[in-house]
C-alpha positions as protocol buffer text, in pm:
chain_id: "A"
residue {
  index: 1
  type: UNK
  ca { x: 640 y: 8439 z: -8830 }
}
residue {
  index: 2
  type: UNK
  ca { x: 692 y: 8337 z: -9196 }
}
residue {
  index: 3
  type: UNK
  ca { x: 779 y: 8684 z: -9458 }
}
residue {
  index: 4
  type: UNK
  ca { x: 557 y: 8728 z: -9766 }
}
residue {
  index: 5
  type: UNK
  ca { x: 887 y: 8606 z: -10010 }
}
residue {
  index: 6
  type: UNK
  ca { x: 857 y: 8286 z: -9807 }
}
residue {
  index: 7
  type: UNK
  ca { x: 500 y: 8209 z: -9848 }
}
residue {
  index: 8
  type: UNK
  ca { x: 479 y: 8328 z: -10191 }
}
residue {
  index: 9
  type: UNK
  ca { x: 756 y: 8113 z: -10273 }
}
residue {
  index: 10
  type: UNK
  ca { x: 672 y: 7785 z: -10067 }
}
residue {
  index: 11
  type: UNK
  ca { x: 270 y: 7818 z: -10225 }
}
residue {
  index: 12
  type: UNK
  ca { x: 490 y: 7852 z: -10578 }
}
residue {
  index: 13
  type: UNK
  ca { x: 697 y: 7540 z: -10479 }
}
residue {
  index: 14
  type: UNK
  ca { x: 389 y: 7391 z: -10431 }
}
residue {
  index: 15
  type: UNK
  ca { x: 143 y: 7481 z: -10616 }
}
residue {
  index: 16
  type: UNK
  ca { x: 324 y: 7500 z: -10959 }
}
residue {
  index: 17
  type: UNK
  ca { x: 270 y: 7851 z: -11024 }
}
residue {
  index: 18
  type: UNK
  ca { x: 357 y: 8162 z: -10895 }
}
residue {
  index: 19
  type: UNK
  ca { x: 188 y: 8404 z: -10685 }
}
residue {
  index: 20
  type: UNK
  ca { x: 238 y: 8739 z: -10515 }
}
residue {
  index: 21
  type: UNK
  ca { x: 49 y: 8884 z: -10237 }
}
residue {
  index: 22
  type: UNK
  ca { x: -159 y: 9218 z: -10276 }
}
residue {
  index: 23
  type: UNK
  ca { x: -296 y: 9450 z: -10071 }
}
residue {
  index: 24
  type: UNK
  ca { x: -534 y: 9727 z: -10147 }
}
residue {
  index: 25
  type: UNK
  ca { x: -451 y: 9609 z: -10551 }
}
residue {
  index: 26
  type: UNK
  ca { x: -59 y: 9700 z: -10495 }
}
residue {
  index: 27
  type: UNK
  ca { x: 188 y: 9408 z: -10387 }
}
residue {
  index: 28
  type: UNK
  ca { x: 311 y: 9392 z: -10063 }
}
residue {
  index: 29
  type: UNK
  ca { x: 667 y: 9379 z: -9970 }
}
residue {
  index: 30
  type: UNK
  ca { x: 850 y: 9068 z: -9909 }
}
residue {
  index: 31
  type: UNK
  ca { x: 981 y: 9125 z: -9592 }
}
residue {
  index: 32
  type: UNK
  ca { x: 643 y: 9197 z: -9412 }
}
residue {
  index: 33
  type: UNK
  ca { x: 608 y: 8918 z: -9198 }
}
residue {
  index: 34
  type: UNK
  ca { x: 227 y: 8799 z: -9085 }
}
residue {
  index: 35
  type: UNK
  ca { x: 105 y: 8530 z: -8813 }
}
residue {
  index: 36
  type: UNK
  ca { x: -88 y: 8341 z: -9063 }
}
residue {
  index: 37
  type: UNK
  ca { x: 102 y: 7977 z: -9293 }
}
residue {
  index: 38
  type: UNK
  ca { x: -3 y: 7815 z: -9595 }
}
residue {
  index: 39
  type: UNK
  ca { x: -151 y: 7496 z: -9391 }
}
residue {
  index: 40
  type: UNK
  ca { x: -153 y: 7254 z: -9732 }
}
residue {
  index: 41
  type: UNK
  ca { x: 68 y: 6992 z: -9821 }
}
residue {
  index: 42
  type: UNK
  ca { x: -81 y: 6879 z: -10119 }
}
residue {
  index: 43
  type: UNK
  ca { x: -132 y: 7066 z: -10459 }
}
residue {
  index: 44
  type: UNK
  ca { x: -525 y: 7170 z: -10532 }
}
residue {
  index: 45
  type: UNK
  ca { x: -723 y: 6965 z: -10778 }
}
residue {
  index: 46
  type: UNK
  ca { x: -589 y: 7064 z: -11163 }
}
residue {
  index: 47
  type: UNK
  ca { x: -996 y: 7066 z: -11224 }
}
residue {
  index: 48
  type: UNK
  ca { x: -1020 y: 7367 z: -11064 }
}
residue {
  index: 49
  type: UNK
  ca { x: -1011 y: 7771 z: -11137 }
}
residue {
  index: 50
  type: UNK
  ca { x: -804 y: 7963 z: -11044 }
}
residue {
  index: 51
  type: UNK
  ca { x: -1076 y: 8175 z: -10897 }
}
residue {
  index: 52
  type: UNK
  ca { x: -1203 y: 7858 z: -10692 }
}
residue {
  index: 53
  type: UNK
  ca { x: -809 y: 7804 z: -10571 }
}
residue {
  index: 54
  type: UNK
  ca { x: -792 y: 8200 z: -10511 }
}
residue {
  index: 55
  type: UNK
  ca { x: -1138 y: 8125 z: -10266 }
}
residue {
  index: 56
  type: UNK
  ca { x: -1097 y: 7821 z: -10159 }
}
residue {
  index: 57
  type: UNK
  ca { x: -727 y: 7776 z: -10027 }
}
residue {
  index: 58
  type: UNK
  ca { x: -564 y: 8181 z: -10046 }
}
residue {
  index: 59
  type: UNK
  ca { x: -879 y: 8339 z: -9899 }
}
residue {
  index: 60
  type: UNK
  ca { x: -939 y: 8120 z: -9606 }
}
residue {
  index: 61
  type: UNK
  ca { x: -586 y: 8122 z: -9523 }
}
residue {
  index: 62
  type: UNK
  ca { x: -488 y: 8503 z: -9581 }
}
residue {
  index: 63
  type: UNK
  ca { x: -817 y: 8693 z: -9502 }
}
residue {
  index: 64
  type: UNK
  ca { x: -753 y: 9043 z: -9562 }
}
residue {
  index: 65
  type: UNK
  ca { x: -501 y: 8983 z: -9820 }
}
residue {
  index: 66
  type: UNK
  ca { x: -576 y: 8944 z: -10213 }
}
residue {
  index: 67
  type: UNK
  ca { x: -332 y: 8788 z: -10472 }
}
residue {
  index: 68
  type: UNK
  ca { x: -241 y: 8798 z: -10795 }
}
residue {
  index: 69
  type: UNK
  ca { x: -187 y: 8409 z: -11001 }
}
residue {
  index: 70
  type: UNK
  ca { x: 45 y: 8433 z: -11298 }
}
residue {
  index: 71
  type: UNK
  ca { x: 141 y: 8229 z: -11573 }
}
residue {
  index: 72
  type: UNK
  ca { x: 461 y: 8052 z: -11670 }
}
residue {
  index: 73
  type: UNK
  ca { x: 530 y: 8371 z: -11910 }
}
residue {
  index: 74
  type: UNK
  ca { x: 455 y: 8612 z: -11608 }
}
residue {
  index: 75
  type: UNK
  ca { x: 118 y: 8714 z: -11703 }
}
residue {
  index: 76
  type: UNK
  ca { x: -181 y: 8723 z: -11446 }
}
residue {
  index: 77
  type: UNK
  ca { x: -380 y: 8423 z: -11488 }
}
residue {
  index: 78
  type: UNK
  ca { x: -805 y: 8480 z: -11564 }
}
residue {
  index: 79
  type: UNK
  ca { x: -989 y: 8393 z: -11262 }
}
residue {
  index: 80
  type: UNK
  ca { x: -1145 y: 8092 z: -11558 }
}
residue {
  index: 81
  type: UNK
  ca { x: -811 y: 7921 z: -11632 }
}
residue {
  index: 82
  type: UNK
  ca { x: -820 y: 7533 z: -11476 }
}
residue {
  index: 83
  type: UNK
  ca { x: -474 y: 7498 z: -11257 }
}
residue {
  index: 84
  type: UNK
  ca { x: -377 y: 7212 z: -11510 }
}
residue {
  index: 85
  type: UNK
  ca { x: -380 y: 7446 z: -11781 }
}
residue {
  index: 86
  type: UNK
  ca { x: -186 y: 7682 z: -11544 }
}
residue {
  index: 87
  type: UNK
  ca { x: 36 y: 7466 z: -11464 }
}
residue {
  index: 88
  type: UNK
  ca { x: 143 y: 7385 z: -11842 }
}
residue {
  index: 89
  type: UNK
  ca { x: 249 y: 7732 z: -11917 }
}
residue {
  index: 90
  type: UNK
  ca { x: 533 y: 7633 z: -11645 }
}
């Protein structure tokens, strides 16, 4: 079973931004491990939201779990920011 740090960093790796997992609104620690993966190989469309990326790949993966997106200056991305714009804070 894969730890939070793992997933948040392989979805990073992949993605091209960072994440961290949340729970109840407060991050969860990185050594929790859960049963669940990150089943994608290939980074989402830079035409979408991060809200549509947040619903359409983190949702279906992690139900239960919430996340926060940030920037490349560490600031949580808007749910309205397109992942290529998110991607060229990086």
């Amino acid at each position: 079973m894969p730890s939070i740090s793992f997933l948040e960093s392989k979805i990073s790796n992949l993605e091209g931004f960072s994440i961290s997992f949340t729970l109840s609104g407060r991050n969860v620690r990185g050594d929790k491990t859960i049963q669940t993966s990150y089943g994608y190989s290939n980074r989402a469309r830079g035409d979408w939201t991060v809200a549509e990326w947040k619903r359409n790949r983190f949702m279906s993966s992690f139900a239960g779990f919430g996340v926060e997106v940030y920037d490349g200056f560490g600031n949580p991305a808007s749910g309205q920011v397109k992942l290529e714009n998110l991607r060229s804070t990086y």
